[in-house]
Backbone bond lengths (Angstrom), bond angles and torsions (degrees), N, CA, C in turn:
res aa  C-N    CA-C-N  psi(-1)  N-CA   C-N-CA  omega(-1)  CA-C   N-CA-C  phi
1 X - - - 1.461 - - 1.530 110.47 -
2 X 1.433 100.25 151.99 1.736 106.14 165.78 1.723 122.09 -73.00
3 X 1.659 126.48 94.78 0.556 93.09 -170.41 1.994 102.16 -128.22
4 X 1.231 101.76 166.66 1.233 116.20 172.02 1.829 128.52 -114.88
5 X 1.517 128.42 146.99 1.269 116.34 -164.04 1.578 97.87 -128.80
6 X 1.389 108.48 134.61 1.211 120.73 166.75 1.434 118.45 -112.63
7 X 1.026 108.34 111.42 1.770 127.09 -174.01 1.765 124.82 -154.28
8 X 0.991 103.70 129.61 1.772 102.63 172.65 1.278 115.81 -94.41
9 X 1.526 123.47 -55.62 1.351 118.54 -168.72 2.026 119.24 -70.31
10 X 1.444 116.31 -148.77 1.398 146.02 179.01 1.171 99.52 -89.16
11 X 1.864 123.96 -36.12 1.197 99.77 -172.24 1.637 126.10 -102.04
12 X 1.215 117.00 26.21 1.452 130.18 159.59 1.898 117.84 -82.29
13 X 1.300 105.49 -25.47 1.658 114.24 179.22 1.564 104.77 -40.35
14 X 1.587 107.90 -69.02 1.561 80.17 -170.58 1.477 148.55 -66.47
15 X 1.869 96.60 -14.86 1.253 108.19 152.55 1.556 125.43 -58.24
16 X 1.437 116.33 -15.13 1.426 107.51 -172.27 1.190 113.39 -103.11
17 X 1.737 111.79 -27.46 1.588 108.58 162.25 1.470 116.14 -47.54
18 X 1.301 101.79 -64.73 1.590 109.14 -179.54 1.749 117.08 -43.30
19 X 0.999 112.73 -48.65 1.783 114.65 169.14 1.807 113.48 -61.70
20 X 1.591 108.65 -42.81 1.429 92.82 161.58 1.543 129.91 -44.26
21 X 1.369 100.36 -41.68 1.446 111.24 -178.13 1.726 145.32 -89.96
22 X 2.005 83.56 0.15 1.228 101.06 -167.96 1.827 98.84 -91.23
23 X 1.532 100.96 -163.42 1.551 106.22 170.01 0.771 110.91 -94.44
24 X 1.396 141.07 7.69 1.430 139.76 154.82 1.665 116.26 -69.78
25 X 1.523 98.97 141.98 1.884 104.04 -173.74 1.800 99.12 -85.27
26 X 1.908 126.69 121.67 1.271 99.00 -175.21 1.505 92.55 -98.32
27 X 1.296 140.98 105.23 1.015 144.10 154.25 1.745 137.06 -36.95
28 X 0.634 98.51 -60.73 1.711 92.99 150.96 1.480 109.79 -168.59
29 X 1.132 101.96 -173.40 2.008 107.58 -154.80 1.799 89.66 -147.85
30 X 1.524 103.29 123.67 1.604 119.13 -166.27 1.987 80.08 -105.76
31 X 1.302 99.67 159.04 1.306 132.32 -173.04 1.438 143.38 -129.80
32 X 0.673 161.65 -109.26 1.697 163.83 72.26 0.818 100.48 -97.48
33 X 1.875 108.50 150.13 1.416 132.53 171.03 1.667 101.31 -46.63
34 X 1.454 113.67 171.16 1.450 120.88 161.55 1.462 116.65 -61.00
35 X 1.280 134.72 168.43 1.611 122.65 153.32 1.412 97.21 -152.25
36 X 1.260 116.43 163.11 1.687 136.08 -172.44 1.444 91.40 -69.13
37 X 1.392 100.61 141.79 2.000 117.96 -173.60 1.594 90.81 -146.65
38 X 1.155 110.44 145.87 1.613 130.54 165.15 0.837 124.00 40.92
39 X 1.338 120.57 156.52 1.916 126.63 -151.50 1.153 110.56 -22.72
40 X 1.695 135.63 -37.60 1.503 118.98 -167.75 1.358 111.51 -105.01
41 X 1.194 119.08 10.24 1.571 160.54 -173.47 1.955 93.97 22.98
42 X 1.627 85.67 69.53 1.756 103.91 166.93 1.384 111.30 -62.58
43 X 1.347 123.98 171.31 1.407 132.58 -174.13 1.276 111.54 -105.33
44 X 1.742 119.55 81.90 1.034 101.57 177.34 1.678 136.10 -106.19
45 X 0.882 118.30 153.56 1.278 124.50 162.29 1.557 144.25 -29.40
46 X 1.132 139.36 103.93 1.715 124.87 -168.54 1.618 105.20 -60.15
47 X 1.565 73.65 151.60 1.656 80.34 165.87 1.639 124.09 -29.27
48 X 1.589 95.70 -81.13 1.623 104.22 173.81 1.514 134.72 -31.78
49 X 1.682 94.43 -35.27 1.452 95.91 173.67 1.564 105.25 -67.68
50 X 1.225 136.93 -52.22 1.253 122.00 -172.87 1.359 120.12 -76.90
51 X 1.330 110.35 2.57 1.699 129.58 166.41 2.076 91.46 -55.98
52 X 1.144 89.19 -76.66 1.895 120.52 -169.30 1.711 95.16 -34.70
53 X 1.313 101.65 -67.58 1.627 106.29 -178.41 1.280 116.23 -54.56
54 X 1.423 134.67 -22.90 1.297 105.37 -173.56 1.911 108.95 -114.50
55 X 1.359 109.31 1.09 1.566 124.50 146.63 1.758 119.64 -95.91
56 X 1.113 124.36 16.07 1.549 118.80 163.85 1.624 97.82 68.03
57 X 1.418 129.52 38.90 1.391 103.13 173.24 1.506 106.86 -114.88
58 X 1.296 103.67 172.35 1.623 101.50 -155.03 1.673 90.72 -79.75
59 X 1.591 126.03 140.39 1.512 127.48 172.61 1.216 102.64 -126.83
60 X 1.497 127.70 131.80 1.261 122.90 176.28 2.022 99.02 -111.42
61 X 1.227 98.47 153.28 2.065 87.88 -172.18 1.745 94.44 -129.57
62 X 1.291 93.39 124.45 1.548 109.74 -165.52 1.972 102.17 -91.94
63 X 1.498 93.76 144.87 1.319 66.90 -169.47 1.888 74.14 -120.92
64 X 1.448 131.72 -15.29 1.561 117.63 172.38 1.699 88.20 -135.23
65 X 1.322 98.06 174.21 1.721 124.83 174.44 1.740 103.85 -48.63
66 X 1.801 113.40 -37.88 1.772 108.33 -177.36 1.122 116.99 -75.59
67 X 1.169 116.14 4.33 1.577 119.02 -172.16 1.733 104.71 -81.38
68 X 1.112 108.48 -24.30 1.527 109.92 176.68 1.646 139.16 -61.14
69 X 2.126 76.87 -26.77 1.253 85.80 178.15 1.558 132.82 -34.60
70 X 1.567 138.70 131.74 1.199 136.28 150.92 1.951 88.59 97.39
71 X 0.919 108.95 -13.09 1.886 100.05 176.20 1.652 116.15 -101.26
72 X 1.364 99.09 11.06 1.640 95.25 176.59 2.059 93.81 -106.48
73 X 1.128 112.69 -44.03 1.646 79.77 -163.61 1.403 149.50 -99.22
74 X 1.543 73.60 54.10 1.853 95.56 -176.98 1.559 99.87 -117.33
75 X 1.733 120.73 14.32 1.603 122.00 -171.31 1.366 96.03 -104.32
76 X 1.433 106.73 174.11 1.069 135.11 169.33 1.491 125.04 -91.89
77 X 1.391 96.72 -41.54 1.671 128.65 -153.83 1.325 129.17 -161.05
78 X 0.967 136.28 109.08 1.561 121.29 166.42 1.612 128.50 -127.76
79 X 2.088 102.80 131.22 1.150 84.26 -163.28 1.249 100.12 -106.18
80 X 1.429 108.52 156.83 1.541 108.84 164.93 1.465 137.02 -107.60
81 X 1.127 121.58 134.81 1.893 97.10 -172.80 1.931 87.50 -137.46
82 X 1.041 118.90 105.16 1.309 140.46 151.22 1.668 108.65 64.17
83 X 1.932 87.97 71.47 1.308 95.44 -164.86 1.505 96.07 -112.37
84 X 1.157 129.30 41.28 1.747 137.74 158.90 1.603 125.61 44.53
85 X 1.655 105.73 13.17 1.366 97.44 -170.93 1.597 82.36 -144.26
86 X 1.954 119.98 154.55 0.795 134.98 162.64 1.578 135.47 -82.25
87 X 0.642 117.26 122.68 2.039 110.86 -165.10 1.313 104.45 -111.99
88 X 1.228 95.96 130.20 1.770 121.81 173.35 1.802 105.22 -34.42
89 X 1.163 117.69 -178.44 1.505 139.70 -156.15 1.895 72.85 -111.53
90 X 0.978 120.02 -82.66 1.835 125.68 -163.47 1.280 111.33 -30.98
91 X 1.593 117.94 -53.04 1.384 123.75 157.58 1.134 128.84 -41.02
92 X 0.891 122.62 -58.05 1.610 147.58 -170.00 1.646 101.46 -50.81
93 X 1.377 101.28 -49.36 1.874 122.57 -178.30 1.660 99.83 -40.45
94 X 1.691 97.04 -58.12 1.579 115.63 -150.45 1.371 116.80 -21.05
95 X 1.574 111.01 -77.13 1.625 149.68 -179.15 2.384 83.25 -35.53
96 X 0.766 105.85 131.30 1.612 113.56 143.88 1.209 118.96 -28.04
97 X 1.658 107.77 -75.69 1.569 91.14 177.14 1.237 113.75 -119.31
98 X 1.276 119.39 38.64 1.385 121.65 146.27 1.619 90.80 101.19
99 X 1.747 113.27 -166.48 1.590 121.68 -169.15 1.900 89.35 -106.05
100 X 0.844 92.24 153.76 1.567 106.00 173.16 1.718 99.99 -125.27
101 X 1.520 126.23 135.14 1.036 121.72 162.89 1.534 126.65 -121.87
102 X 1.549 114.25 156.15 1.476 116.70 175.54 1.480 124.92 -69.74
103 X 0.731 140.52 125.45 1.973 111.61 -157.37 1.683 100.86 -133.39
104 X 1.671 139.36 93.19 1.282 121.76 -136.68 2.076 93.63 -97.70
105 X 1.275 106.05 73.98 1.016 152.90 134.19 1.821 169.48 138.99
106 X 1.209 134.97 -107.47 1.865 99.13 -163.30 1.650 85.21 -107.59
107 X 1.239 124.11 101.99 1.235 146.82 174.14 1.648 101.53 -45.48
108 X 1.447 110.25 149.49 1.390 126.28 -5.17 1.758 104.90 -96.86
109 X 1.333 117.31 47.41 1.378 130.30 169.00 1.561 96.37 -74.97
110 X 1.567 125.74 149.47 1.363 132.71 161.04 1.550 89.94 53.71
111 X 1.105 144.48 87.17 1.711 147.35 142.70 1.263 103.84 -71.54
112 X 1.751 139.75 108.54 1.444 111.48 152.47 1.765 90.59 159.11
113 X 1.173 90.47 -140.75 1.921 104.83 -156.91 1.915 97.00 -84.16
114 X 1.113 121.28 -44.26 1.329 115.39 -172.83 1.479 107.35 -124.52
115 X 0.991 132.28 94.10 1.642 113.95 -167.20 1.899 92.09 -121.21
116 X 1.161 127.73 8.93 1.230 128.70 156.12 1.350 128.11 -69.44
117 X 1.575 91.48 -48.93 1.604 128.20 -166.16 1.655 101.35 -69.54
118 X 1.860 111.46 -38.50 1.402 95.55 170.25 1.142 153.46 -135.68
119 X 2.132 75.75 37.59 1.565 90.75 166.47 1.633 108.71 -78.97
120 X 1.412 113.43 -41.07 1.301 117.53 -176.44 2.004 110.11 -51.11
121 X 1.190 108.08 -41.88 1.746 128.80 171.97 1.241 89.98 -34.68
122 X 1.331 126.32 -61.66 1.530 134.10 -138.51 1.273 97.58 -97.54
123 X 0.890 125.03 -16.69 1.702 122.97 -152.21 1.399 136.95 34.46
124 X 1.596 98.32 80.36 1.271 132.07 -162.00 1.506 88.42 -92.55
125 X 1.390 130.70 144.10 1.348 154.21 -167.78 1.585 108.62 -98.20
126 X 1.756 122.64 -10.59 1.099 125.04 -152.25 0.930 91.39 175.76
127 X 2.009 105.59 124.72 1.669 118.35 -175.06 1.953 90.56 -114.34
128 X 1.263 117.24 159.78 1.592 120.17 -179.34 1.730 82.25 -116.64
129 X 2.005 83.73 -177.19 1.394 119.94 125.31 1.134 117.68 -157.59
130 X 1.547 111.49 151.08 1.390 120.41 145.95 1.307 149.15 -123.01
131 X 1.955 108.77 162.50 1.451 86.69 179.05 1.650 100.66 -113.85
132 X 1.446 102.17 150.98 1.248 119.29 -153.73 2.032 106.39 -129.13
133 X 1.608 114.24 155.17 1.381 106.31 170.95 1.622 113.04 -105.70
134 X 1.496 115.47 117.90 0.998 103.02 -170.65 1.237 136.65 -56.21
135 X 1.119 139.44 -167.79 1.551 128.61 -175.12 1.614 93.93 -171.21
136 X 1.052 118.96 177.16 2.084 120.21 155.77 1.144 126.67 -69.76
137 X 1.312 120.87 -20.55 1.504 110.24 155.45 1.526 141.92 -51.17
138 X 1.382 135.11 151.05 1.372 118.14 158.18 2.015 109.34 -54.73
139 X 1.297 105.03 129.35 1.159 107.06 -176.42 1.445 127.11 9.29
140 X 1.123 117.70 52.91 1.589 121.45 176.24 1.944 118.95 -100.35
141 X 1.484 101.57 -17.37 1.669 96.93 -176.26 1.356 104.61 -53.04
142 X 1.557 95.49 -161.04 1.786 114.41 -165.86 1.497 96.40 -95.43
143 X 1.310 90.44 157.09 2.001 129.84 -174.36 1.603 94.80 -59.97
144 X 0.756 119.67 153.71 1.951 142.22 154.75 1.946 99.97 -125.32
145 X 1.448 87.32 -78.87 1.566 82.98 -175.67 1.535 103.69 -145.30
146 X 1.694 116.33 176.39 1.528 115.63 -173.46 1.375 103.56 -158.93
147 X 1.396 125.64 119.70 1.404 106.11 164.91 1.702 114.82 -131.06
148 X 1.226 109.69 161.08 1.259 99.52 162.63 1.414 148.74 -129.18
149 X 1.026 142.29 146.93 1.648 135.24 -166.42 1.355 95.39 -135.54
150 X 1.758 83.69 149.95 1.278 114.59 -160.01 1.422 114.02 -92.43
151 X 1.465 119.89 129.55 1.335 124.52 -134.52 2.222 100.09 -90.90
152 X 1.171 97.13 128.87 1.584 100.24 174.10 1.681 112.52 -53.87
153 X 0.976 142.23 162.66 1.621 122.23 171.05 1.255 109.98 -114.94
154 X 1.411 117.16 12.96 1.100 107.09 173.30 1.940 104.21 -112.73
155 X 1.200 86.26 -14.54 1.818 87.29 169.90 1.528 137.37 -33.71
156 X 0.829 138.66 88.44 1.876 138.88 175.10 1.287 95.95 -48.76
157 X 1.571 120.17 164.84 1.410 129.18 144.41 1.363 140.96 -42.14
158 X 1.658 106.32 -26.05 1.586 114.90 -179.73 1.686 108.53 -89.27
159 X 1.506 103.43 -31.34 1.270 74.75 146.24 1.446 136.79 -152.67
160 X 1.564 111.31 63.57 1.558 115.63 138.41 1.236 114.13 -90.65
161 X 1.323 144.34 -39.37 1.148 128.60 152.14 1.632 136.04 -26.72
162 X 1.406 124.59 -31.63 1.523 146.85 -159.88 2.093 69.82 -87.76
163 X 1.562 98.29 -83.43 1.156 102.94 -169.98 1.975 111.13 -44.05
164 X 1.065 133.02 -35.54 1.568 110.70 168.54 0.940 144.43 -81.99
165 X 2.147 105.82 4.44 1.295 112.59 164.64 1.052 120.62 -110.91
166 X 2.067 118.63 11.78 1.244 94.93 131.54 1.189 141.25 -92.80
167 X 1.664 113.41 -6.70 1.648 113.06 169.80 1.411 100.79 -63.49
168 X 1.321 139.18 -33.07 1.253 132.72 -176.62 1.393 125.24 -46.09
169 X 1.519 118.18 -21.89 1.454 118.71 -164.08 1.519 105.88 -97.30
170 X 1.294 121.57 -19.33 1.821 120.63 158.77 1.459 105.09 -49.47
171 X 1.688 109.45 -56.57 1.437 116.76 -158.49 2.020 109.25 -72.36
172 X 0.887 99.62 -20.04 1.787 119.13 176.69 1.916 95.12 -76.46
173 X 1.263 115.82 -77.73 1.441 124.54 165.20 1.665 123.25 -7.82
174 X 1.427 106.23 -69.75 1.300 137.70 -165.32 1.635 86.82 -71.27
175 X 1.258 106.19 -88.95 1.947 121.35 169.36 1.541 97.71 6.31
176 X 1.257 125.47 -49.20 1.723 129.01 -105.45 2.224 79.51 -114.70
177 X 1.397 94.36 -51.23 1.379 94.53 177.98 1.448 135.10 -91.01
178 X 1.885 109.61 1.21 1.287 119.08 126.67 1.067 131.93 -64.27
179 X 0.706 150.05 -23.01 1.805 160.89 120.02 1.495 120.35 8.26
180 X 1.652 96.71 -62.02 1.608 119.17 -165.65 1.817 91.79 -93.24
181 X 1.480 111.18 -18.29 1.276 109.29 -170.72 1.615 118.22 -83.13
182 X 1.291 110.58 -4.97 1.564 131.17 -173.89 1.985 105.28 69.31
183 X 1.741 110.52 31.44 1.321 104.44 168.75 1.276 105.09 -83.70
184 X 1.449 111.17 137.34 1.401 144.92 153.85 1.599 120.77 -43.57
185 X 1.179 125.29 96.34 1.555 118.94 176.10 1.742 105.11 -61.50
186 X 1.580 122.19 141.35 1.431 120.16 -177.40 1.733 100.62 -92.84
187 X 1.086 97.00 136.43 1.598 107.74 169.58 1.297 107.30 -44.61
188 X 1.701 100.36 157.37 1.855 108.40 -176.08 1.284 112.37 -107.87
189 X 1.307 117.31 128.06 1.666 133.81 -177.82 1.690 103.24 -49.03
190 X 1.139 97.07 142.26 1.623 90.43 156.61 1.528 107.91 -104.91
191 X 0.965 130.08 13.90 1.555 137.20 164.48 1.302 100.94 -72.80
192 X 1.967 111.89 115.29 1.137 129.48 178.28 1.220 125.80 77.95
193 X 1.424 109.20 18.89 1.654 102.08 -164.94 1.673 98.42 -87.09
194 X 1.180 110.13 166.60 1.643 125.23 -175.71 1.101 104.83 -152.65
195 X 1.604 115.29 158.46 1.129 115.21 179.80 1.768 111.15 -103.57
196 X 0.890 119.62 -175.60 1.684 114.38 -175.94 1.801 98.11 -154.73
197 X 1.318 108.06 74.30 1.060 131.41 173.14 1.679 102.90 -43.72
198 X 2.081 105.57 141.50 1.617 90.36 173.16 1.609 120.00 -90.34
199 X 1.052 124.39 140.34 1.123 134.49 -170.30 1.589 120.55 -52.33
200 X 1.458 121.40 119.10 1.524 119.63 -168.11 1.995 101.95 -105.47
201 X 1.211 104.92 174.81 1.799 112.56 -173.46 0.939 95.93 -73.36
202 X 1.315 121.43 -57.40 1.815 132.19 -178.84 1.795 113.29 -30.33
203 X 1.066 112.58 -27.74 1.748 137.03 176.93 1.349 107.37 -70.59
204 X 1.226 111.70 -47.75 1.566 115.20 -159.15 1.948 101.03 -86.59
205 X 0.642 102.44 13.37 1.894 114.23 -178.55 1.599 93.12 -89.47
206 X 1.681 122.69 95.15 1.027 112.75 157.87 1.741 147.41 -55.18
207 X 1.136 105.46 141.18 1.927 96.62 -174.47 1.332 94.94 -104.78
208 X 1.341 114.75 109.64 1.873 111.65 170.85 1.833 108.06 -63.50
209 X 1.013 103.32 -7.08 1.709 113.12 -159.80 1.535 79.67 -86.65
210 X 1.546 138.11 -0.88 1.806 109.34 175.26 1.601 86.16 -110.01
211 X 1.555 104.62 -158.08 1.531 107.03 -158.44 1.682 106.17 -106.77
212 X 1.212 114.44 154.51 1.251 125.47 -176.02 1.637 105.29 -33.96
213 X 1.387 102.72 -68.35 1.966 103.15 163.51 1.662 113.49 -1.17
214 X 1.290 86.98 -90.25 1.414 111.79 -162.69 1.753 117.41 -53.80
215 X 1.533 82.45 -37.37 1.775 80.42 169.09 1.782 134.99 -72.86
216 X 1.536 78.05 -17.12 1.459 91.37 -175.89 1.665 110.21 -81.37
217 X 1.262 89.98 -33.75 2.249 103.75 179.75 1.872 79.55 -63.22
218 X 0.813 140.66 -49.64 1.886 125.76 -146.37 1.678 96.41 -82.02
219 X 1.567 123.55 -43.39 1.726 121.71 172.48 1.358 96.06 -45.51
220 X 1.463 118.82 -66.48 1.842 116.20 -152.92 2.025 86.75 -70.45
221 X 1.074 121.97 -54.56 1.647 101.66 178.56 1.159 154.19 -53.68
222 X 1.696 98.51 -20.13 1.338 117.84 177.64 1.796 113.90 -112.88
223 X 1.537 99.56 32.26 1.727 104.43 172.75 1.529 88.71 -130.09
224 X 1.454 82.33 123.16 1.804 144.70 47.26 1.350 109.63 -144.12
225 X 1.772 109.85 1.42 1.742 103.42 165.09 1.294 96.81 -169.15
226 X 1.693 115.98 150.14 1.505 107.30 -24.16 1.292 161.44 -111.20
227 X 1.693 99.06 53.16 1.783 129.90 -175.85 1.103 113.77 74.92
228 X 1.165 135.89 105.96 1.640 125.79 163.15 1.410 93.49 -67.66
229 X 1.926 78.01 144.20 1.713 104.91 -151.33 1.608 105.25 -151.84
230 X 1.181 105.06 116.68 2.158 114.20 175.77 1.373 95.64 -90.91
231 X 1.536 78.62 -165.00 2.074 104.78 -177.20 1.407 90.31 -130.73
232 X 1.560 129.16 122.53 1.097 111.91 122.81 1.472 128.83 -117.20
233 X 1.297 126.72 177.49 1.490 133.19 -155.70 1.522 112.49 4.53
234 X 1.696 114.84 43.85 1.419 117.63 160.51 1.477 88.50 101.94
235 X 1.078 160.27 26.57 1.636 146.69 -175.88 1.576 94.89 -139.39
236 X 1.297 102.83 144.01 1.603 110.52 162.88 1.377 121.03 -61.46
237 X 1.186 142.44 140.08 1.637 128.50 -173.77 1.706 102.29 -150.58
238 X 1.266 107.66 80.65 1.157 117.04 179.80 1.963 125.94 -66.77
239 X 1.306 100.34 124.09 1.364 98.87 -176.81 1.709 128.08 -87.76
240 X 1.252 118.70 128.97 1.843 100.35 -175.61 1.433 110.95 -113.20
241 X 0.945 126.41 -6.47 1.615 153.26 163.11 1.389 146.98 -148.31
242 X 1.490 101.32 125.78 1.685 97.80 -158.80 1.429 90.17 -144.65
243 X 1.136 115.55 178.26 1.710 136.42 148.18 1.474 121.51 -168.35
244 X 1.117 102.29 166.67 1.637 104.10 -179.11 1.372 128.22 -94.82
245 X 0.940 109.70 124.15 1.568 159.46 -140.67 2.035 91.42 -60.33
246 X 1.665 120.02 110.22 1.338 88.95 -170.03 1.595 84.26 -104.53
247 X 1.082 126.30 -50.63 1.994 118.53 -170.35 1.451 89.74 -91.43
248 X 1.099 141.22 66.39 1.815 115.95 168.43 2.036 80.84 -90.83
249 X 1.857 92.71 170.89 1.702 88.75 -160.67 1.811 63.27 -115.81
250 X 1.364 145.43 13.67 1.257 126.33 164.47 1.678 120.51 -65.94
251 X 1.736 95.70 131.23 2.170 82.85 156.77 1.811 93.61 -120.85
252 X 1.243 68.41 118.65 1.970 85.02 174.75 1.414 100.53 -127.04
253 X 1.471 104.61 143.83 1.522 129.90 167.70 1.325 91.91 -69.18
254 X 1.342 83.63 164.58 1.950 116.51 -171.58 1.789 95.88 -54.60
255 X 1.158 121.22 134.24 1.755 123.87 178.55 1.267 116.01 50.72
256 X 1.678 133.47 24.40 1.145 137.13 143.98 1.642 124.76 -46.93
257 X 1.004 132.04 154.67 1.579 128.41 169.81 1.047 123.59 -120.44
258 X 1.525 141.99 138.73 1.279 123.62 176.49 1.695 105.70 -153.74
259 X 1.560 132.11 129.78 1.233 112.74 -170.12 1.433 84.09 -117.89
260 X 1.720 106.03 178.54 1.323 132.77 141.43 1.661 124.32 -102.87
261 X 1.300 124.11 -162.62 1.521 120.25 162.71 1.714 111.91 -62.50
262 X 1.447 123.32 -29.29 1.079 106.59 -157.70 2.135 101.81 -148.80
263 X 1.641 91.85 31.44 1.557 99.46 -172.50 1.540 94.76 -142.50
264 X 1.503 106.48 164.59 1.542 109.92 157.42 1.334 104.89 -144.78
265 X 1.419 122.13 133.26 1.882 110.51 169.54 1.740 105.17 -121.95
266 X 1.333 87.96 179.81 1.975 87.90 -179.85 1.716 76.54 -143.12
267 X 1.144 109.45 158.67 1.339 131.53 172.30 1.964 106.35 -85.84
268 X 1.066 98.64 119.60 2.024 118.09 166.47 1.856 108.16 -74.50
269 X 1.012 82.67 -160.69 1.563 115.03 165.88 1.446 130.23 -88.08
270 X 1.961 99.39 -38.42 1.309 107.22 176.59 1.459 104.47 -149.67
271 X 1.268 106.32 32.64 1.730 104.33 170.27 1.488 109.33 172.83
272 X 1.005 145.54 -163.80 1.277 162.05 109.59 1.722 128.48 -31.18
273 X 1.503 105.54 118.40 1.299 98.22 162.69 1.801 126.44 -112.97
274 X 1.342 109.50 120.59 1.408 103.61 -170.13 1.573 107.69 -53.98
275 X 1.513 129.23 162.94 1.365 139.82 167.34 1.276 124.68 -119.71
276 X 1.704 121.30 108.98 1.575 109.80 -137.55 1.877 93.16 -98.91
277 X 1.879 100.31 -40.34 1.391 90.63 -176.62 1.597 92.10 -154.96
278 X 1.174 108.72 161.01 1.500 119.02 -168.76 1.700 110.05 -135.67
279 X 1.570 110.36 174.62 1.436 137.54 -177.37 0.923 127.81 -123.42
280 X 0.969 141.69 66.13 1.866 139.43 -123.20 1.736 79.18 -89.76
281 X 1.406 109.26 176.48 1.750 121.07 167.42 1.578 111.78 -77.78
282 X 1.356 119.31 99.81 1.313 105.16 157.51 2.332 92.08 120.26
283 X 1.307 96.19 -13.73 1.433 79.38 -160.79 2.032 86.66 -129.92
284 X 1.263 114.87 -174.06 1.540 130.95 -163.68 1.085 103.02 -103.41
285 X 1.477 116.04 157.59 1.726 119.29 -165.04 1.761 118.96 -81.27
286 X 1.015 102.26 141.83 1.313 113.81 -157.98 1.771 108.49 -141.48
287 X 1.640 101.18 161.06 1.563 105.22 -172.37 1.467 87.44 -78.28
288 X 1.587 110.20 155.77 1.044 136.39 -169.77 1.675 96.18 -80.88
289 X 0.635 147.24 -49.15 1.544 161.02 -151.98 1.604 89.55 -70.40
290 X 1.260 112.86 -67.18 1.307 124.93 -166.12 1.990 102.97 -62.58
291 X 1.593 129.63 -31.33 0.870 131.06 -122.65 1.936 75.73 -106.83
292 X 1.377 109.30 -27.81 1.516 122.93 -169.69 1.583 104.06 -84.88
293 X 1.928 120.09 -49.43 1.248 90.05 159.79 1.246 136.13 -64.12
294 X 1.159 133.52 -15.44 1.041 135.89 159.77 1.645 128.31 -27.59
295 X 1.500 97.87 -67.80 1.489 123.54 -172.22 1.963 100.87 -92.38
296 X 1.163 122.24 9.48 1.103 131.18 166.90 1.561 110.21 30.79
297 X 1.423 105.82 68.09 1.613 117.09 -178.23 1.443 131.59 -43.54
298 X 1.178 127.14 89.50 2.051 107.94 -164.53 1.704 90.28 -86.26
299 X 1.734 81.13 179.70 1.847 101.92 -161.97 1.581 107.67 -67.65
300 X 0.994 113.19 141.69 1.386 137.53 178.34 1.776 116.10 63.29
301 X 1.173 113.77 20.50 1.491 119.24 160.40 1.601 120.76 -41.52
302 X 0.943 130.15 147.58 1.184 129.27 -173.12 2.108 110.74 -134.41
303 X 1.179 106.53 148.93 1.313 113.54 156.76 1.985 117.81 -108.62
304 X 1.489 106.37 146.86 0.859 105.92 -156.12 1.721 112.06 -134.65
């Protein structure tokens, strides 16, 4: 088939290697425009686009929905895997058989901008994906396929995500020759659906006042953006690994601190949470252990 890929981030690559290499023609691969990133807020480039540039494939970088005009109806197919913009019903028509999307997970659980980010939040036992036909809804079209794997607990978002876009490229594969096979995608239940809201900074402000649990689901959910993150002695001190604390011999109040030579805890609600590695304000991530002798913690300090 003729097909084309719409994606911004890292995690469309392995789907796109694999289509380079498959018997499918990938005709060109749509993008987002550039936008200003980091302190000097340069114009950079998506991932994909510099995917395209350094294999010669044609990338077009969209900066609205009209930009498409006249590049859909010479396709077959188009897939999308976390290409940040919503597309009209008319569009959608264009392609033959329409857009197929990557959806990183088992629909219609988590519908929306982060649905990785909050299953792990929630502490979901089991992350999916699916591929899906788009429609105008937030992820509401019909099923192709869905699977699911069973979630590590110590996993962050950066990488179960890494890990579901490469399980994603069987399920894209498979998708691809139901397609040619005249299978029918099944409509999507609204039984159980949720939304998976995208994640704001305001979020990442830990509350020591909930329970070690919960704090620990928000570190692994909110890496690599945008970090659950305290105050201590007035500085941001962002955390990227933690867990909760099962023998610590500490009783600390809620955002208490207390290290050893080769530990760090903060006081919960109902226990201790260990502190595996940290982000201090201003400096690069570092073991927590190391980050406390440093700052030479006295007794009953608190984060806040």
């Amino acid at each position: 088939m003729r097909i084309a890929v719409a994606a911004t981030p890292h995690l469309a690559i392995p789907t796109l290697n694999w289509l380079l290499q498959s018997e499918h023609d990938l005709v060109r691969v749509f993008t987002t425009a550039p936008k200003p990133s980091g302190r000097g807020a340069r114009m950079t480039r998506s991932d994909v686009a510099q995917w395209c540039e350094e294999r010669k494939v044609t990338c077009i970088e969209i900066s609205s929905t009209s930009d498409f005009t006249s590049l859909l109806e010479d396709l077959d197919c188009v897939v999308v895997i976390a290409f940040g913009m919503l597309l009209p019903q008319n569009l959608l028509d264009i392609p033959q058989y329409g857009f197929i999307n990557l959806h990183f997970s088992a629909l219609p659980r988590w519908r929306g901008a982060a649905p990785v980010q909050r299953a792990i939040e929630n502490g979901d036992t089991h992350l999916g994906a699916t591929v899906f036909s788009l429609d105008a809804g937030m992820d509401t079209g019909p099923i192709y396929r869905t699977e699911l794997f069973e979630r590590d607990p110590e996993m962050r978002s950066l990488e179960a995500l890494d890990f579901l876009a490469g399980q994603g490229v069987a399920l894209i594969a498979t998708t691809l020759k139901d397609i040619e096979s005249s299978v029918s995608p099944t409509v999507q239940s609204v039984d159980g659906a949720s939304t998976a809201r995208k994640l704001s900074k305001d979020e990442a402000s830990i509350n020591w006042n909930e329970t070690a649990r919960v704090i620990q689901q928000k570190v692994l959910a909110f890496y690599p953006n945008p970090i659950a993150r305290t105050i201590f002695r007035g500085d941001v001190l962002k955390i990227t690994r933690a867990r909760a604390a099962v023998d610590s011999n500490y009783q600390l109040v809620p955002g208490e601190v207390a290290s050893t030579k080769s530990s760090l805890f903060i006081g919960t609600s109902d226990g201790s949470l260990e502190i595996l590695s940290v982000i201090p304000q201003g400096k690069n991530e570092m073991g927590a252990s190391d980050w406390a002798r440093g700052v030479r913690i006295e007794p009953g300090e608190r984060c806040g």
